[in-house]
NUBA-505885 format. One record per residue (C-alpha): residue in one letter; residue number from 1; z, x, y; chain. Coordinates in steps of 0.1 Angstrom, whole numbers, m for minus. Layout:
NUBA-505885
- aa/i/pz/px/py/ch
- A/NUM/Z/X/Y/A
...
end
This chain:
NUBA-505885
- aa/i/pz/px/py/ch
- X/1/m77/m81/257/A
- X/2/m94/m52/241/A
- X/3/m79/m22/226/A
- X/4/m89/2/194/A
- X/5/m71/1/162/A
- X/6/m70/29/139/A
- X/7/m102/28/118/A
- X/8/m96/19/84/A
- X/9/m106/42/53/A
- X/10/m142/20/50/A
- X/11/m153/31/89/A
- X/12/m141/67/81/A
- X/13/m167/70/55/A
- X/14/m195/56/74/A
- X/15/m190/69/109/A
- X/16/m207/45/129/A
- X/17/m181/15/133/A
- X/18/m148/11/148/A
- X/19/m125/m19/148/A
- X/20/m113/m38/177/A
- X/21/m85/m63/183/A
- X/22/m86/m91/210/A
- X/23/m60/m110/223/A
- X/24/m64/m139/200/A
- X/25/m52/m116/174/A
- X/26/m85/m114/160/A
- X/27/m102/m82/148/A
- X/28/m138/m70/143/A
- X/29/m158/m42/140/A
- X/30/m191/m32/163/A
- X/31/m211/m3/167/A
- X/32/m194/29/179/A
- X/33/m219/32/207/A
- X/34/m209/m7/222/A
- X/35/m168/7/216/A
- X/36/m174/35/237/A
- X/37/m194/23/264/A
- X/38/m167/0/269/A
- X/39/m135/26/268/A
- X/40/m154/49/284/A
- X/41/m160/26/312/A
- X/42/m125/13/315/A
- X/43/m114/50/311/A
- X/44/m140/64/342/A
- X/45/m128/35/366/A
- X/46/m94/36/370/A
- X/47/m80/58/339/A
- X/48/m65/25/319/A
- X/49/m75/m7/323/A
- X/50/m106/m20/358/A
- X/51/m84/m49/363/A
- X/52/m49/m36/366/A
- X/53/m43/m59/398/A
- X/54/m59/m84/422/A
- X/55/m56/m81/458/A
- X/56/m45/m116/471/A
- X/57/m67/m112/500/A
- X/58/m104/m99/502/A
- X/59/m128/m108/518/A
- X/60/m162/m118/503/A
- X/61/m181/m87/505/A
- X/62/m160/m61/510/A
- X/63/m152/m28/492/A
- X/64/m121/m28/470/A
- X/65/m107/m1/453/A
- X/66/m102/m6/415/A
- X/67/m65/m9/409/A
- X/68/m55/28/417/A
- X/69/m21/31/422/A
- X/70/m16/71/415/A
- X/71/m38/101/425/A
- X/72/m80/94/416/A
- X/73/m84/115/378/A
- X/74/m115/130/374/A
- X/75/m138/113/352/A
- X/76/m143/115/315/A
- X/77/m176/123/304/A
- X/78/m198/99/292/A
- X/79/m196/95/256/A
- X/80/m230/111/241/A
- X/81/m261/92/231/A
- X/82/m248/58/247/A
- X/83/m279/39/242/A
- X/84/m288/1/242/A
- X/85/m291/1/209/A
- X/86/m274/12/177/A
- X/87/m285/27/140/A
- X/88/m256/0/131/A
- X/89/m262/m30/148/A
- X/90/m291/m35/175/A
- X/91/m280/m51/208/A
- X/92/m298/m84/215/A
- X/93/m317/m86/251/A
- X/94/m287/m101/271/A
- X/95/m264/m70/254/A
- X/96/m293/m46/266/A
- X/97/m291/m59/301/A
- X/98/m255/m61/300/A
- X/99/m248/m25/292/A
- X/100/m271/m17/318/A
- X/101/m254/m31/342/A
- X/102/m220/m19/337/A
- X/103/m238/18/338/A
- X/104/m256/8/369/A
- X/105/m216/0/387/A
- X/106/m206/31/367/A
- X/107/m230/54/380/A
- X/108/m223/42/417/A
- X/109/m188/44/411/A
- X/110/m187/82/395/A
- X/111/m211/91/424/A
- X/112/m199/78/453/A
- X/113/m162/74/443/A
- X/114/m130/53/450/A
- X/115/m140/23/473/A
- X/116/m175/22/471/A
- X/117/m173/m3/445/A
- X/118/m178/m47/462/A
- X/119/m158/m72/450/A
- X/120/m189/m87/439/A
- X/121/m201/m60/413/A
- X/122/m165/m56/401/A
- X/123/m170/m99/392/A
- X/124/m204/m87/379/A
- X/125/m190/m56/355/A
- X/126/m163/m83/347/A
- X/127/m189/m110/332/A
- X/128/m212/m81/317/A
- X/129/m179/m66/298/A
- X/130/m171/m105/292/A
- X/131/m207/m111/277/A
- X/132/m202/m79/253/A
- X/133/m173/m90/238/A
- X/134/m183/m124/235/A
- X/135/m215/m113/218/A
- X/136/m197/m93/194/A
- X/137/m173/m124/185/A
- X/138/m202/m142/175/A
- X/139/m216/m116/159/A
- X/140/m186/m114/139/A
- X/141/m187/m152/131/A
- X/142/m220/m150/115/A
- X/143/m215/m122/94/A
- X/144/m183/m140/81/A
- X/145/m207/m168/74/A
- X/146/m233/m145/53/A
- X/147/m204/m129/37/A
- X/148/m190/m162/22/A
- X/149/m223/m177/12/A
- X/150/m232/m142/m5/A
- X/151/m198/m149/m22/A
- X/152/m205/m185/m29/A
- X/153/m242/m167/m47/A
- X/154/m225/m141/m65/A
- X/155/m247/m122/m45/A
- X/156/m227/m88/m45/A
- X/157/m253/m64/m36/A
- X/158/m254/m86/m2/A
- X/159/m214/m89/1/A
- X/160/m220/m45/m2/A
- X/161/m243/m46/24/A
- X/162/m225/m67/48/A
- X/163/m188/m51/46/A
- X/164/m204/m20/51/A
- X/165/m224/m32/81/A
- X/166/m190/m42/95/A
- X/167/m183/m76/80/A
- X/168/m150/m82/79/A
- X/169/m131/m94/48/A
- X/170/m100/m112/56/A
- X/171/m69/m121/29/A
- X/172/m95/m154/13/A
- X/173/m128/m134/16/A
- X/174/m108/m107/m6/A
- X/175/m99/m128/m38/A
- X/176/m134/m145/m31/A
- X/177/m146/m115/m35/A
- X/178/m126/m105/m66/A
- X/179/m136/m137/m85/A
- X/180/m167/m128/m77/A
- X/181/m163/m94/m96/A
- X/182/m147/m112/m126/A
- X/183/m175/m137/m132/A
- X/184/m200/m107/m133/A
- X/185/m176/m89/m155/A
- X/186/m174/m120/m175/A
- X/187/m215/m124/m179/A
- X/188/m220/m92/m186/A
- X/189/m199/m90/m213/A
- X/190/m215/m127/m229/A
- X/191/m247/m109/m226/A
- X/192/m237/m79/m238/A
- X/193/m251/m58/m208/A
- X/194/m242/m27/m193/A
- X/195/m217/m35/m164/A
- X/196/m234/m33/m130/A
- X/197/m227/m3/m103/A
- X/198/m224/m34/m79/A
- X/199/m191/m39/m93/A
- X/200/m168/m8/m90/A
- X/201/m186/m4/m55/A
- X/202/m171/m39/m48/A
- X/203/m138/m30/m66/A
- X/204/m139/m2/m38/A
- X/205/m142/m25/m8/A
- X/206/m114/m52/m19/A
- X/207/m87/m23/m22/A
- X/208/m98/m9/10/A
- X/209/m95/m44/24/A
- X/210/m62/m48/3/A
- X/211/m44/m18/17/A
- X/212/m56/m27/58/A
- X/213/m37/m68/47/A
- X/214/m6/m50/35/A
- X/215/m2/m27/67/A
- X/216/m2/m59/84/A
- X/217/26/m73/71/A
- X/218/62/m72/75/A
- X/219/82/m35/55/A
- X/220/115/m24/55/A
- X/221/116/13/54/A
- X/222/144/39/52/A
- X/223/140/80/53/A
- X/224/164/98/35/A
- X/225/174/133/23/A
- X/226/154/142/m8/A
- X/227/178/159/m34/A
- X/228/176/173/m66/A
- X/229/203/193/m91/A
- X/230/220/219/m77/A
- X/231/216/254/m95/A
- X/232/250/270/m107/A
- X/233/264/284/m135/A
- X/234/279/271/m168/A
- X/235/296/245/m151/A
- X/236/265/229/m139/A
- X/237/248/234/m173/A
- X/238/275/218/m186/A
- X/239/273/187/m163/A
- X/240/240/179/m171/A
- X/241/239/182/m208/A
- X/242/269/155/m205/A
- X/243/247/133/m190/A
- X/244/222/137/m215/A
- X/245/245/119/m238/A
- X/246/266/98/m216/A
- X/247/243/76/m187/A
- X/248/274/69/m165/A
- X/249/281/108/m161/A
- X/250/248/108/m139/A
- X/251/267/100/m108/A
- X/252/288/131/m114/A
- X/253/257/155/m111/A
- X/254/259/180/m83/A
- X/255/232/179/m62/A
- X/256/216/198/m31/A
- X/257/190/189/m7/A
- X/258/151/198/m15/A
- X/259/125/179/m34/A
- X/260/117/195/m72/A
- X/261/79/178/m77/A
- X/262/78/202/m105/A
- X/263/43/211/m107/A
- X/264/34/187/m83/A
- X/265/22/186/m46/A
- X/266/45/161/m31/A
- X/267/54/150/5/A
- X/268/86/174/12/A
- X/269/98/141/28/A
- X/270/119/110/9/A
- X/271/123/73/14/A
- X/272/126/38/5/A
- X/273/105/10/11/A
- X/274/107/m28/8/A
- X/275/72/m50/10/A
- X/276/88/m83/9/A
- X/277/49/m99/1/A
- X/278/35/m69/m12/A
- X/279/13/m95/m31/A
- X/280/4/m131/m22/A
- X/281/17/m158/m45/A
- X/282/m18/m166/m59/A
- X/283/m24/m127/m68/A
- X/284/6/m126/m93/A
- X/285/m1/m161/m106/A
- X/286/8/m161/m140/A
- X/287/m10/m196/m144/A
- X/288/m44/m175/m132/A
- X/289/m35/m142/m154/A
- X/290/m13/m151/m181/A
- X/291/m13/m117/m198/A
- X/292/4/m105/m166/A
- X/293/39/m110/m177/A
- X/294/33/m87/m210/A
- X/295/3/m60/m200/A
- X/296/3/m25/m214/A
- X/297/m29/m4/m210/A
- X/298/m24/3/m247/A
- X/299/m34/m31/m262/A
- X/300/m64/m46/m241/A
- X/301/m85/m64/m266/A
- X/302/m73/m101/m262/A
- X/303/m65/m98/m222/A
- X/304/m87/m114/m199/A
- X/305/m111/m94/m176/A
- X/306/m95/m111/m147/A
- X/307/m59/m102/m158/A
- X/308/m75/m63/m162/A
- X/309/m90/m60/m131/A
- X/310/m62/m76/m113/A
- X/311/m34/m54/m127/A
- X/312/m57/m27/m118/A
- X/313/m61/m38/m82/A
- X/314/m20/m40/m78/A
- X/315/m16/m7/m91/A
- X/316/m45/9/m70/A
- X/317/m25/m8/m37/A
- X/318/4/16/m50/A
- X/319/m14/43/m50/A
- X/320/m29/39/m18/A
- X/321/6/26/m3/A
- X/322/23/58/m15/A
- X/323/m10/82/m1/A
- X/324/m5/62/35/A
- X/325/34/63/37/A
- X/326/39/97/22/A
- X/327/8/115/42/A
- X/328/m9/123/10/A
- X/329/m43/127/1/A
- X/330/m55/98/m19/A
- X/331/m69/121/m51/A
- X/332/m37/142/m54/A
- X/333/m21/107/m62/A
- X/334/m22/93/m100/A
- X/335/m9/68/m122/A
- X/336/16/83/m150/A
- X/337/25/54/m165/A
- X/338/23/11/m155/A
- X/339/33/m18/m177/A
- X/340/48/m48/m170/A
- X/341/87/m53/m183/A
- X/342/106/m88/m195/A
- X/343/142/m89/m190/A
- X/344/162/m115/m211/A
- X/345/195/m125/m207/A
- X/346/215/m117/m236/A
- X/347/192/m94/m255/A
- X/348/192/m54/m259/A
- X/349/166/m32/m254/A
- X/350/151/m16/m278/A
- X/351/123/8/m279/A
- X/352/104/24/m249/A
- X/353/106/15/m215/A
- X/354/89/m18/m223/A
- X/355/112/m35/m242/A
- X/356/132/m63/m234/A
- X/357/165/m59/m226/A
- X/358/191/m76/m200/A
- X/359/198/m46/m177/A
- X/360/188/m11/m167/A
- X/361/211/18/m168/A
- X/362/221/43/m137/A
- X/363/191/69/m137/A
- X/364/169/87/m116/A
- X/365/131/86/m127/A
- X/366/124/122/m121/A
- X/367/151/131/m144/A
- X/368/134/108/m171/A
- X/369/100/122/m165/A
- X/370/99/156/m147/A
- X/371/61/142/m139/A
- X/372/76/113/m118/A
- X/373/72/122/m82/A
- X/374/67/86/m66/A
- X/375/81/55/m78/A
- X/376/78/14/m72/A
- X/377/85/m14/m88/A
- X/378/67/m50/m78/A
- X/379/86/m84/m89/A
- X/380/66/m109/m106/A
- X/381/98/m136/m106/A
- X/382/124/m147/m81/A
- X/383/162/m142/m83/A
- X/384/181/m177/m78/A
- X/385/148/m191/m93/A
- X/386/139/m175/m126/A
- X/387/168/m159/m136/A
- X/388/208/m153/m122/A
- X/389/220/m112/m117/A
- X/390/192/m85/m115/A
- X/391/197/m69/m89/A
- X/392/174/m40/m82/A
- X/393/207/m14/m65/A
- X/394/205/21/m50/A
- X/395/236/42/m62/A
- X/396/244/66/m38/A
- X/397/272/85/m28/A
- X/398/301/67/m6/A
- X/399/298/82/30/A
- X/400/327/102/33/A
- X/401/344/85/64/A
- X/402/341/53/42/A
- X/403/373/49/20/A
- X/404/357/43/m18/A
- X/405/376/18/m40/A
- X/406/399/31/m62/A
- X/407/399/29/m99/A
- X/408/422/5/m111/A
- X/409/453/14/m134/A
- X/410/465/m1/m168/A
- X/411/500/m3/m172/A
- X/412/522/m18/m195/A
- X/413/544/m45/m178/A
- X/414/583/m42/m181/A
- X/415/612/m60/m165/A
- X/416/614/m36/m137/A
- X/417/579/m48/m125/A
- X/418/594/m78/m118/A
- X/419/614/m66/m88/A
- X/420/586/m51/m65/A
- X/421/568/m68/m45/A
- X/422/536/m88/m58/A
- X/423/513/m68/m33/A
- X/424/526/m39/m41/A
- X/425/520/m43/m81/A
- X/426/484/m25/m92/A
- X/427/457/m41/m104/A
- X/428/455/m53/m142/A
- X/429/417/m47/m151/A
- X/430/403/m45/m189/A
- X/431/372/m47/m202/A
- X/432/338/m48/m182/A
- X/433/355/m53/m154/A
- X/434/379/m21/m159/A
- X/435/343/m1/m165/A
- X/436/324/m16/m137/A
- X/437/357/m7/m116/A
- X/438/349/31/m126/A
- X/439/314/32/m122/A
- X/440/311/20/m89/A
- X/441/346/40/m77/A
- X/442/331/66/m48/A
- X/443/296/49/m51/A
- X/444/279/32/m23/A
- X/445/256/2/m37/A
- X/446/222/m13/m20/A
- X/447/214/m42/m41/A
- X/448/175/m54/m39/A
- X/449/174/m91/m46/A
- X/450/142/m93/m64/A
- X/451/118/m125/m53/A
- X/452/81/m127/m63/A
- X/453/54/m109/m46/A
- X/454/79/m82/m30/A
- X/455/76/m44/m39/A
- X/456/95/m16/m38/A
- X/457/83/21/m36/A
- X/458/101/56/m33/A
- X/459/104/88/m40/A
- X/460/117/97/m77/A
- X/461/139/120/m69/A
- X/462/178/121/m74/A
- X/463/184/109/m36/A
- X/464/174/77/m50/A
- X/465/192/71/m81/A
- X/466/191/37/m92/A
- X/467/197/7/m119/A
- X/468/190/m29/m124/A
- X/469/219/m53/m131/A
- X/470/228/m69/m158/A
- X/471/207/m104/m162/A
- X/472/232/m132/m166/A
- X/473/206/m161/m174/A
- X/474/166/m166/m174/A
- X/475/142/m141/m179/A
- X/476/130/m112/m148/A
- X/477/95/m100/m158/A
- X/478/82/m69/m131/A
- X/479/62/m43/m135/A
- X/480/73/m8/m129/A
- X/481/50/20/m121/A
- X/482/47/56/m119/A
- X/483/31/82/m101/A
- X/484/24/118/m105/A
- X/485/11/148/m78/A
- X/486/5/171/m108/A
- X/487/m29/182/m108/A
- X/488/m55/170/m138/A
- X/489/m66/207/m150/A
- X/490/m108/211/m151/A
- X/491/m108/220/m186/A
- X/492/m93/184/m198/A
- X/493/m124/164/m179/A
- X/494/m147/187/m201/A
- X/495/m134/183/m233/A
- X/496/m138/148/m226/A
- X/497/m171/131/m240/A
- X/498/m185/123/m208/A
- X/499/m166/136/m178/A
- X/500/m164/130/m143/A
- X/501/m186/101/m128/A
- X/502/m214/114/m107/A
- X/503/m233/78/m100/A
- X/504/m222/43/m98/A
- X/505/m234/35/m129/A
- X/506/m213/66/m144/A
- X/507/m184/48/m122/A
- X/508/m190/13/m144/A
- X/509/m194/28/m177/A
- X/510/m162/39/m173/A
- X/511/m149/5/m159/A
- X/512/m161/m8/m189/A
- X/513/m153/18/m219/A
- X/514/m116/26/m206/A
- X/515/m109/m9/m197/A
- X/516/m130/m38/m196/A
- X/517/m147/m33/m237/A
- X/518/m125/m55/m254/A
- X/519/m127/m40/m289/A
- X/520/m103/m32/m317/A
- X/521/m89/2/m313/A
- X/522/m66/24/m340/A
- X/523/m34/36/m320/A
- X/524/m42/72/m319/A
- X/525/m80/58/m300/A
- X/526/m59/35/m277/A
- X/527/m37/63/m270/A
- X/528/m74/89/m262/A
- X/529/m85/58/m241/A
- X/530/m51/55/m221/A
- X/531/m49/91/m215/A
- X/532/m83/93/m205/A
- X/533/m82/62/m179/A
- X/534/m55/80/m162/A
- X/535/m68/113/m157/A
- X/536/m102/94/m147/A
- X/537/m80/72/m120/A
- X/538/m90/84/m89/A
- X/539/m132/89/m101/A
- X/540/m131/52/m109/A
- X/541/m111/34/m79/A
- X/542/m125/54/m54/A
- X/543/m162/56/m40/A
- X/544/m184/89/m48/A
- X/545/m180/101/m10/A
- X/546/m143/105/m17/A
- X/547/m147/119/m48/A
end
């Protein structure tokens, strides 16, 4: 019933909490001193769990030794500075004499060893270890309680306090939580005041909350051979520049396993990942941000604060999705370029990558953008729903055992044709279907069929070359994002006019200048302000300690 979970990035910072899971599938954390008593004491016992097995006869009084079914182990010591109380949370009286006992059986047990132990203290350790964990249910209960009502008050130097006492903030205390950001944001700005230090340091806590809900949920994951260009001699060359100017030679390049990251500092391993509910429905709701659909970093002034923020908080779950799957650290990992896209049936892109258009070429990011090094894309509509066609496909090259289709031939018909045998005759193709017949000839195609609220994330290299299908009706909006392992050189934070943040209230002057201002800007200061937010990424999103 009880059992440690990985501590999340919040209880790495502060040191003194852990979380546990019980069997109801709930989770909480306590004080690291209450954890370890009761590991250590399961540990020192019998090596796994005290109550591995129950004797069907014993009688009342007797000795009974404690489930040991292999040799005795020598005991663990005892965790250091177990006290009955905690710098994190103080144990009430009935936890004080709780503890006490369980190192009162302890002690006898180390001491005297297997056997010495009645059936009655083992009941006894049973109720105390019972009476912790019950304590720290309730414990848990009433700081959800003070959480929500701080929530309910806009109180978020309280909601601070709490989390970071151990409160836990589950999927609804989250966007409470948020809202709560976006109404201070929101006065602030009618009262034209500086933006609070309580609000980034909030910020901080809901995407540390946000990343522990995703791990939780369901992902489809496949590791695969990173590739990149093979280097050879004119031939090669050659083969490249053609695809320079012809997008369906891309297939043809010649590639060779290793990862390129040029410049960067990437994971030397690749993959693909599916979140099928990377976000929930009411986080991409385009009824609650509007602006959503259409978002650029370049042209702020007439979005909504909560639209901002929120963009910001799906982009920051990337990041911290691609620094958890890929082993990276979180400030080697930033933001290159985000935006959401539109996708129209019948139209042609034109322009950047932000233009609407009803279909994406074969490509491979990192051949776009030698700067790409980690890739996702997360799906603000549903296929079958929104819009037919779409599909998000993986273009690799057919396995060799598999036999690839063959490209059909056009011949002319004559009057011999009419003698063979109808099975035998080849296939007739013109047209798109003639070209589609040749693009995909030797290819092996994963289609992704995109619903709202599912992600996907990989590595931009060439071992995962990809395109989006051609939209047959509706309209597909998503919003595709970049990241980079290039390193931000010192020099370009001091030529800045202020540089890095060095308090929380640095942190939300730059919340509010590089984002949250809402002011008329010239292109060439939108562009400074854009370039600047994403060098400042990591200084902003994460809290001072990780700085």
């Amino acid at each position: 019933a009880l059992w440690p979970r990985s501590s999340t990035q919040s209880n790495e910072r502060s040191g003194s909490s852990i979380e546990l899971a019980f069997d109801n599938n709930s989770t909480m954390r306590v004080s690291l001193s209450v954890a370890a008593l009761l590991l250590w004491a399961t540990q020192s016992v019998v090596g796994f769990s005290i109550f591995t097995s129950t004797p069907s006869t014993v009688s009342k009084g007797s000795t009974w030794e404690l489930g040991l079914s292999a040799k005795p182990q020598e005991a663990p010591p005892a965790p250091a500075a177990i006290s009955s109380t905690s710098t994190d949370t103080p144990l009430s009286q009935s936890e004080d004499a709780a503890v006490f006992k369980l190192l009162a059986t302890l002690e006898k047990r180390l001491e005297q060893g297997p056997g010495s132990v009645s059936l009655e203290e083992v009941q006894e350790f049973q109720k105390s270890t019972d009476l912790l964990v019950e304590q720290m249910k309730q414990q848990g209960a009433h700081q959800t309680k003070e959480l929500r009502t701080a929530l309910k008050n806009m109180n978020l130097a309280k909601v601070i306090q709490l989390v970071e006492q151990g409160a836990e903030m589950d999927v609804a205390t989250t966007n409470a939580a948020f809202w709560a950001v976006v109404q201070t944001v929101d006065r602030a700005e009618a009262q034209d005041q500086p933006l609070s230090a309580e609000v980034p340091q909030m910020l901080h806590h809901i995407f540390d909350a946000d990343l522990r809900h995703l791990l939780s949920r369901e992902k489809i994951s496949k590791n695969i051979t990173c590739m990149q260009p093979a280097e050879e001699g004119l031939e090669g060359k050659a083969r490249r520049m053609n695809y320079l100017f012809d997008d369906a030679a891309h297939k043809d390049l010649n590639l060779s396993p290793g990862r390129r990251c040029e410049d960067g500092n990437c994971c030397d391993a690749c993959s693909r990942n599916i979140f099928p509910t990377f976000a929930n429905p009411a986080e991409i709701s385009l009824d609650s941000f509007p602006e959503l659909a259409k978002l650029t970093f370049n042209d702020l002034e007439r979005v909504s604060s909560a639209t901002i923020i929120q963009f910001m908080r799906l982009i920051e779950r990337v990041r911290r999705t691609i620094a958890h799957e890929y082993g990276l650290p979180l400030k080697t990992i930033l933001p290159l370029q985000a935006y959401s896209r539109k996708y129209v049936a019948g139209t042609t892109q034109q322009g950047g990558g932000g233009g609407e258009g009803d279909f994406v070429t074969l490509h491979t990011d990192e051949a776009t953008h030698s700067g790409y090094h980690y890739s996702c894309v997360i799906y603000l509509s549903t296929q079958g729903e929104d819009f037919e066609g779409g599909d998000f496909v993986f273009n690799d090259p057919a396995p060799e055992e598999e036999e690839a289709p063959k490209p059909a031939t056009v011949t002319a018909a004559t009057d011999d044709d009419d003698d063979e045998e109808e099975e035998d005759e080849p296939e007739a193709l013109t047209g798109e279907a003639l070209e589609d017949r040749i693009r995909t000839a030797g290819r092996k195609l994963t289609p992704f069929h995109p619903t709202r609220g599912a992600a996907v994330i990989f590595s931009s290299g060439w071992e995962n070359m990809h395109e989006v299908d051609k939209i047959t009706s509706g309209t597909r909006y998503a919003v595709p994002c970049f990241f980079t392992t290039c390193p931000v050189p010192e020099a370009a934070y001091d030529q800045m006019v202020v540089g890095k943040p060095k308090t929380n209230v640095d942190i939300a002057d730059d919340w509010l200048h590089l984002l949250l201002a809402h002011r008329r800007e010239t292109p060439v200061e939108s562009v400074g302000r854009v370039k600047e937010l994403l060098m400042k990424w990591h200084y902003m999103c994460a809290p001072l300690s990780e700085h």
